[in-house]
C-alpha positions as a Python dict, from the first residue, in 0.01 Angstrom:
ca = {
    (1, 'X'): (0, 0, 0),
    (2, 'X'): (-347, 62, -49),
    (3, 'X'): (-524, 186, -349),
    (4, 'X'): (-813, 446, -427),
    (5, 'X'): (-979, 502, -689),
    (6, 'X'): (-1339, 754, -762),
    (7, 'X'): (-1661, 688, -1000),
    (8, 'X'): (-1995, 703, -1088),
    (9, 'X'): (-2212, 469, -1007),
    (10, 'X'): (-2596, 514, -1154),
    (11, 'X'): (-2920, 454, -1015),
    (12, 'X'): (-3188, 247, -1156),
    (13, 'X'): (-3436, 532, -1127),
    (14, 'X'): (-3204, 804, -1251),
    (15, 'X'): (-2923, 973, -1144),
    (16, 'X'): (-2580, 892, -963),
    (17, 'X'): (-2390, 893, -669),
    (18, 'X'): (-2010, 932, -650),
    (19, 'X'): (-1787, 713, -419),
    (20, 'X'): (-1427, 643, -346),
    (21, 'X'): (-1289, 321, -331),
    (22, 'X'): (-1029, 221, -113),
    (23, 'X'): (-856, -111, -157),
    (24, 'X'): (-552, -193, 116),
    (25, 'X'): (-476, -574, 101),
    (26, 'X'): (-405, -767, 376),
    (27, 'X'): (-94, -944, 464),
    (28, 'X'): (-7, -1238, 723),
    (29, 'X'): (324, -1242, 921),
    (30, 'X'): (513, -1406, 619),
    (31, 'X'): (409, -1110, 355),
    (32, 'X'): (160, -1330, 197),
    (33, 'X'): (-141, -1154, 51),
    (34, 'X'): (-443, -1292, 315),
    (35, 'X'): (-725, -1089, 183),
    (36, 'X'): (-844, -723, 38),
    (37, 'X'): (-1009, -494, 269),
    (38, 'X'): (-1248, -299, 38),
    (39, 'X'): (-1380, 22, 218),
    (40, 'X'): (-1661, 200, -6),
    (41, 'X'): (-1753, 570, 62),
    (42, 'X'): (-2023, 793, -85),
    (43, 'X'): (-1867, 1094, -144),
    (44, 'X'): (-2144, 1272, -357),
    (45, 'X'): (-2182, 1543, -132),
    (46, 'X'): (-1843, 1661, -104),
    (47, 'X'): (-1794, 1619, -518),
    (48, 'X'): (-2106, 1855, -519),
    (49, 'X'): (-1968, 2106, -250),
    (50, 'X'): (-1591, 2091, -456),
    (51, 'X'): (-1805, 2191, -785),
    (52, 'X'): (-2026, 2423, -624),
    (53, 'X'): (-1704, 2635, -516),
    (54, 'X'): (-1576, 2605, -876),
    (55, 'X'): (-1840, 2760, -1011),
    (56, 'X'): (-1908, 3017, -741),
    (57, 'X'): (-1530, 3124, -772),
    (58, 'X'): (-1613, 3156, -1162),
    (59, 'X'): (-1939, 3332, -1147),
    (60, 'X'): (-1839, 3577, -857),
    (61, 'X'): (-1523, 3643, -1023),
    (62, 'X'): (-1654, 3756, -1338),
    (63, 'X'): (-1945, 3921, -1160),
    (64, 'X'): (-1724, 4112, -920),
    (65, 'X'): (-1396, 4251, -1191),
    (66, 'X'): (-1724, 4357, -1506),
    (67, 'X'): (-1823, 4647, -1286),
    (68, 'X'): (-1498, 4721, -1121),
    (69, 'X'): (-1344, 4735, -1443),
    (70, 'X'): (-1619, 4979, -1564),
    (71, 'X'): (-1600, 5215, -1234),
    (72, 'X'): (-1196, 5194, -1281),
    (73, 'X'): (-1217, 5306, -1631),
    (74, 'X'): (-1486, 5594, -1596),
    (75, 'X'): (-1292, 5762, -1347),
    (76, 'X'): (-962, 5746, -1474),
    (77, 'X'): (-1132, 5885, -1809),
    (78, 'X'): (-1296, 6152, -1565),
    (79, 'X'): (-1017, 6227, -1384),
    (80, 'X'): (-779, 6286, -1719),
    (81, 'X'): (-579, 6640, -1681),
    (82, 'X'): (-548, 6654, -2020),
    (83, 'X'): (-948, 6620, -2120),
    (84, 'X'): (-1210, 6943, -2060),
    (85, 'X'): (-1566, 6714, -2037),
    (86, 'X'): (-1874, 6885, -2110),
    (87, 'X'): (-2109, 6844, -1789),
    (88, 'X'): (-2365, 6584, -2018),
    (89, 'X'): (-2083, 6364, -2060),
    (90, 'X'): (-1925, 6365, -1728),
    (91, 'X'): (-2296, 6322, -1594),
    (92, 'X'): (-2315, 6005, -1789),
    (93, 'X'): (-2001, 5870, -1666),
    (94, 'X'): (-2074, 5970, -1302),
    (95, 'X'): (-2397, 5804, -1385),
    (96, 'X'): (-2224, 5435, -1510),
    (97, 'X'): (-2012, 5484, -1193),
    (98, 'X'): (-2338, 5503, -972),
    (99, 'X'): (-2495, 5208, -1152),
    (100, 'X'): (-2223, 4963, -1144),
    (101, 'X'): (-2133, 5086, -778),
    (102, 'X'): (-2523, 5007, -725),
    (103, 'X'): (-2472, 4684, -910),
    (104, 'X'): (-2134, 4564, -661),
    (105, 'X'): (-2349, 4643, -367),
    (106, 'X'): (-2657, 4449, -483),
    (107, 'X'): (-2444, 4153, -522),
    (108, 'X'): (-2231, 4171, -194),
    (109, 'X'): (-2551, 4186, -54),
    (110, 'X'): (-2651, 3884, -190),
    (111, 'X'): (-2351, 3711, -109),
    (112, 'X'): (-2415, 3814, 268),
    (113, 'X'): (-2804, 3648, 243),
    (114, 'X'): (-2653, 3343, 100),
    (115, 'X'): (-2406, 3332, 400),
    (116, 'X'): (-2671, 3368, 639),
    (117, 'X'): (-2903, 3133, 498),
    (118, 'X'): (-2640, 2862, 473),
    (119, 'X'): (-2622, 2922, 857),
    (120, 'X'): (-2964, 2931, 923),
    (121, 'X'): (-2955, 3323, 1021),
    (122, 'X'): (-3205, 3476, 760),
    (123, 'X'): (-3421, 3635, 1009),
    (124, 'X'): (-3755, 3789, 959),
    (125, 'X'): (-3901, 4149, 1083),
    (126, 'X'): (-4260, 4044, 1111),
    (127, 'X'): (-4498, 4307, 1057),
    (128, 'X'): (-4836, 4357, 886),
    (129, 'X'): (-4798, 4398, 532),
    (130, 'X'): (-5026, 4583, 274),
    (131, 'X'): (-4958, 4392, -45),
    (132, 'X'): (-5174, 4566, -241),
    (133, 'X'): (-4973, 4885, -159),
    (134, 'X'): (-4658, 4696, -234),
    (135, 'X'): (-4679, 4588, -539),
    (136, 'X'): (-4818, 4878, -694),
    (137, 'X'): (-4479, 5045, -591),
    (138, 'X'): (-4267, 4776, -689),
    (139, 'X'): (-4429, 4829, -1032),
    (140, 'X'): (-4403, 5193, -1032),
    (141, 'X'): (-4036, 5212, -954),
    (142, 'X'): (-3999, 4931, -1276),
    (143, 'X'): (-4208, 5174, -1486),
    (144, 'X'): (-3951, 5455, -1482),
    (145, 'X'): (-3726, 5187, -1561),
    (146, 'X'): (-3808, 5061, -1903),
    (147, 'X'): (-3994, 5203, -2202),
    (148, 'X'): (-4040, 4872, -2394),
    (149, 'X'): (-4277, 4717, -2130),
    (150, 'X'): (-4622, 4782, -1989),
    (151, 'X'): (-4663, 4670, -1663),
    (152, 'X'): (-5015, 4590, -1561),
    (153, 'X'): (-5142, 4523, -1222),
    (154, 'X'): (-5454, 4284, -1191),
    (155, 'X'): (-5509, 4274, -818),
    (156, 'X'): (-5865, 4256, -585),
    (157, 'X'): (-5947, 4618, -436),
    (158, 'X'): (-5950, 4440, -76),
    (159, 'X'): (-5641, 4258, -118),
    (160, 'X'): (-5571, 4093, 274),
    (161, 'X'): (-5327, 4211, 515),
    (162, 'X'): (-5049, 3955, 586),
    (163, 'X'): (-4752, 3915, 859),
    (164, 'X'): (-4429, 3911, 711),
    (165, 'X'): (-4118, 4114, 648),
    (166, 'X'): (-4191, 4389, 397),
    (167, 'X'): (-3831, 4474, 275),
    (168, 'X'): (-3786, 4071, 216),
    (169, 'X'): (-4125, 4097, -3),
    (170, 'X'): (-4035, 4366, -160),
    (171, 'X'): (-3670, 4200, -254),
    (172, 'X'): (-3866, 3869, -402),
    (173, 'X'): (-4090, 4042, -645),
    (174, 'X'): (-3785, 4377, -752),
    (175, 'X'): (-3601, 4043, -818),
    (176, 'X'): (-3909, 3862, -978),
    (177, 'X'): (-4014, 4187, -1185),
    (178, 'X'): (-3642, 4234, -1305),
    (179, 'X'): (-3569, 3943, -1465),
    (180, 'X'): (-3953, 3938, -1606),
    (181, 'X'): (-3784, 4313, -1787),
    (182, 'X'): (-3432, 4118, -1868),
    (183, 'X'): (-3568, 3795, -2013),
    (184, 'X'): (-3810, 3966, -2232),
    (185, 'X'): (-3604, 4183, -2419),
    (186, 'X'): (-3846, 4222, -2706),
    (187, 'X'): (-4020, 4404, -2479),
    (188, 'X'): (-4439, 4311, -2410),
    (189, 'X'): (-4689, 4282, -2118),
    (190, 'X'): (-4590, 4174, -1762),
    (191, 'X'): (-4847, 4119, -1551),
    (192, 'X'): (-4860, 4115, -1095),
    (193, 'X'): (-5161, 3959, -973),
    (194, 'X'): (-5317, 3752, -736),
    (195, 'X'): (-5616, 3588, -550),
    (196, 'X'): (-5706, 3453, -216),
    (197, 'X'): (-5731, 3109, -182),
    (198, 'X'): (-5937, 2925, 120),
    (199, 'X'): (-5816, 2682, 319),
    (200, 'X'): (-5800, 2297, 160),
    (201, 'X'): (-6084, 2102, 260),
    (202, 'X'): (-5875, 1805, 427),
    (203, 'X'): (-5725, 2106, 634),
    (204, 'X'): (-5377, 2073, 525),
    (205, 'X'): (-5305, 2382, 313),
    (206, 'X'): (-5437, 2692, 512),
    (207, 'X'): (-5581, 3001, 399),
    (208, 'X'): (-5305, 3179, 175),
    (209, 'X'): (-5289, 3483, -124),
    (210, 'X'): (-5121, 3361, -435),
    (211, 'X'): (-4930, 3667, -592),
    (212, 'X'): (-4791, 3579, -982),
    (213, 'X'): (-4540, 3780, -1186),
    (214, 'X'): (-4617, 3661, -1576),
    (215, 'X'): (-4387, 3799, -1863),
    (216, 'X'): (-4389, 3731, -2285),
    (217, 'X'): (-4029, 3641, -2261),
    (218, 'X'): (-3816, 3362, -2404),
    (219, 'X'): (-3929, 3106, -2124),
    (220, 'X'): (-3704, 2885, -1989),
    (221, 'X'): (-3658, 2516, -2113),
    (222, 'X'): (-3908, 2211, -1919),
    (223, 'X'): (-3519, 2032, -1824),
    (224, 'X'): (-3436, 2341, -1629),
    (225, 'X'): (-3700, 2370, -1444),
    (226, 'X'): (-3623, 2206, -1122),
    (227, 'X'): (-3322, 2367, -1053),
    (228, 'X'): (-3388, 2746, -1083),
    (229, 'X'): (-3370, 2770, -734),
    (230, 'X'): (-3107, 2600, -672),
    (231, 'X'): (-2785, 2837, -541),
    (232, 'X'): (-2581, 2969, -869),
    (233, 'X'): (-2816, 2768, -1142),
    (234, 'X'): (-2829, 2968, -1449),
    (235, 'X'): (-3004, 2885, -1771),
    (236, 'X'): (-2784, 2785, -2067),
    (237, 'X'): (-2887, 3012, -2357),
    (238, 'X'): (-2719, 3262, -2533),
    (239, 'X'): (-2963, 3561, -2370),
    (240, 'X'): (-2856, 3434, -2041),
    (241, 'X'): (-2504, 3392, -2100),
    (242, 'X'): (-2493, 3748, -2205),
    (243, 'X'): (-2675, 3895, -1934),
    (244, 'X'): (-2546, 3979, -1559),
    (245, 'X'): (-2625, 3772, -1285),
    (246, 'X'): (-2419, 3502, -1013),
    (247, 'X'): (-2709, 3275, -1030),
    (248, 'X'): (-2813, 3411, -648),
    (249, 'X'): (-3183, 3533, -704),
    (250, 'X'): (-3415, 3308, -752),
    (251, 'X'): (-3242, 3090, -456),
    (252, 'X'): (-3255, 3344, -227),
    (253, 'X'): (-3612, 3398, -361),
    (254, 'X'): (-3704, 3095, -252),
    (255, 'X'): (-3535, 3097, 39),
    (256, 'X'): (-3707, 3419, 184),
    (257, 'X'): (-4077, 3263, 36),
    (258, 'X'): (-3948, 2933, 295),
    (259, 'X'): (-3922, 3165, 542),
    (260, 'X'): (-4279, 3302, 548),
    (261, 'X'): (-4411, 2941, 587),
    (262, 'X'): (-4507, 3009, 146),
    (263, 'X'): (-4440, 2833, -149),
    (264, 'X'): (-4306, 2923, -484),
    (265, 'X'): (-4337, 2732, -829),
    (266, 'X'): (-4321, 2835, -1169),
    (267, 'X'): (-4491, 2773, -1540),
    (268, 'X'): (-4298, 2814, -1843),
    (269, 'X'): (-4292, 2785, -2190),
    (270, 'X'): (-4020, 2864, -2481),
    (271, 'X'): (-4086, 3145, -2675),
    (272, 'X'): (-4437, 3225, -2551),
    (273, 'X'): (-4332, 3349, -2141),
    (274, 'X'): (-4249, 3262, -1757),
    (275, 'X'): (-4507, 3265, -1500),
    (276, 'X'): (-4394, 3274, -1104),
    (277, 'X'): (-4673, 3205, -806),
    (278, 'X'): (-4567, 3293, -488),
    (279, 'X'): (-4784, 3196, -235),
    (280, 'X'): (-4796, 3316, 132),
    (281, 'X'): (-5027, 3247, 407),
    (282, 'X'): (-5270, 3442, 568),
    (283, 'X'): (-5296, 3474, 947),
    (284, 'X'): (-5645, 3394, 1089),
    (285, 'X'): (-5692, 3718, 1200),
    (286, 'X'): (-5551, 3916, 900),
    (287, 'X'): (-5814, 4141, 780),
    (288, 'X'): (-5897, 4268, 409),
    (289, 'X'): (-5697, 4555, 334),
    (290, 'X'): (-5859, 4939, 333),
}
């Protein structure tokens, strides 16, 4: 009868990989114990993928019944035969109900990108882009939104053209500016700009406009850093904790940035603000915005 048994086993350099052990001994024609046939598999992958759906079911879970819940209990509250609601207060319900309906559909949403980009079927609707144009409305619609911010735009008048897919764009920095609002609760500056960047001299970067996002928020700690982008990563701290979110964002962030041949990176530091670059690359005949 053979036996298995599952561990760690660490790297010199860091880290781990997890394997399964499988032990079956074997016997000659008499019973006699011959040898053990040891059979060693890495199985780091699949411990990954087994915790990955762990914490997706979590997340989603919670993520999905928090508005439901809400929506539930707003209209059974609205819908009471025994209650006469003045029309401020059944506006405000009606308008919880929209928001947390808005809030389901935003994250089913999500869930659909993540599907498609786990099968490699996150396509693009290339088109020319005014970025210039875009981000000022992306910052106007965040204006009406809070009243503790400022949000300032520092951008070139003749900001370029680029080819991409405006409603992806315009998804990375509404997600980019809204978490800039919901991780600086104290409220403060955030700031969109951006600059064009020539081409490296070896050739191997090309021409590209770096875009950044920059809030006064509470930061995000130097061990996190490399996995922000990974799929349903979320910062351990106690504003975090308490706010919504599956950990879907920046990943699919990233994942759209990948898309437009760009790159995305981030600067950080606790207590004093986050800082995200995205940078996209201009086509050789793009020309500088009117």
């Amino acid at each position: 009868q053979s036996l298995r048994c599952e561990g760690d086993i660490l790297r010199p350099g860091g880290g781990h990989i997890t394997v399964a052990v499988t032990y079956t001994p074997l016997l000659d024609q008499h019973g006699r114990l011959v040898n053990i046939i040891v059979n060693v598999m890495d199985i780091t992958r699949f411990r990954e993928e087994e915790e990955m759906k762990s914490t997706f079911i979590s997340i989603i879970s919670h993520e999905l019944k928090t508005p439901v819940a809400l929506v539930k209990g707003y209209a059974q509250t609205l819908a009471r035969p025994d209650a006469q609601w003045d029309p401020e207060t059944a506006r405000q319900g009606l308008q919880i109900i929209e928001e947390e309906a808005d809030r389901l559909e935003a994250l089913i949403n999500n869930l659909l990108d993540v599907s498609r980009i786990q099968a490699g079927g996150l396509r693009l609707e290339l088109a020319d882009v005014n970025l210039r144009r875009l981000l000022e409305r992306v910052a106007q619609d965040y204006r009406t939104q809070t009243d503790k911010h400022t949000i300032e735009l520092d951008l070139p008048e003749a900001f370029p053209i680029i080819l991409g897919d405006e409603e992806r764009l315009r998804q990375v920095f509404t997600n980019l500016l809204s978490n800039a609002i919901k991780y600086s609760p104290q409220g403060g500056t955030i700031r969109i700009g951006g600059w064009v960047e020539g081409p490296a001299p070896d050739s191997s970067t090309p021409a590209r406009v770096v875009i950044y996002v920059a809030d006064e928020g509470i930061g995000i700690p130097e061990e996190d850093l490399p996995h922000i982008f990974e799929r349903f990563y979320r910062v351990d701290s106690s504003l975090r904790r308490s706010t919504t979110g599956a950990g879907l964002g920046l990943f699919l962030i990233h994942a759209i940035v990948e898309a437009h041949q760009g790159e995305i990176w981030v600067h950080s530091e606790l207590g004093k603000g986050t800082t995200f670059f995205v940078a996209l690359p201009l086509q050789e005949e793009s020309e500088d915005a009117p």
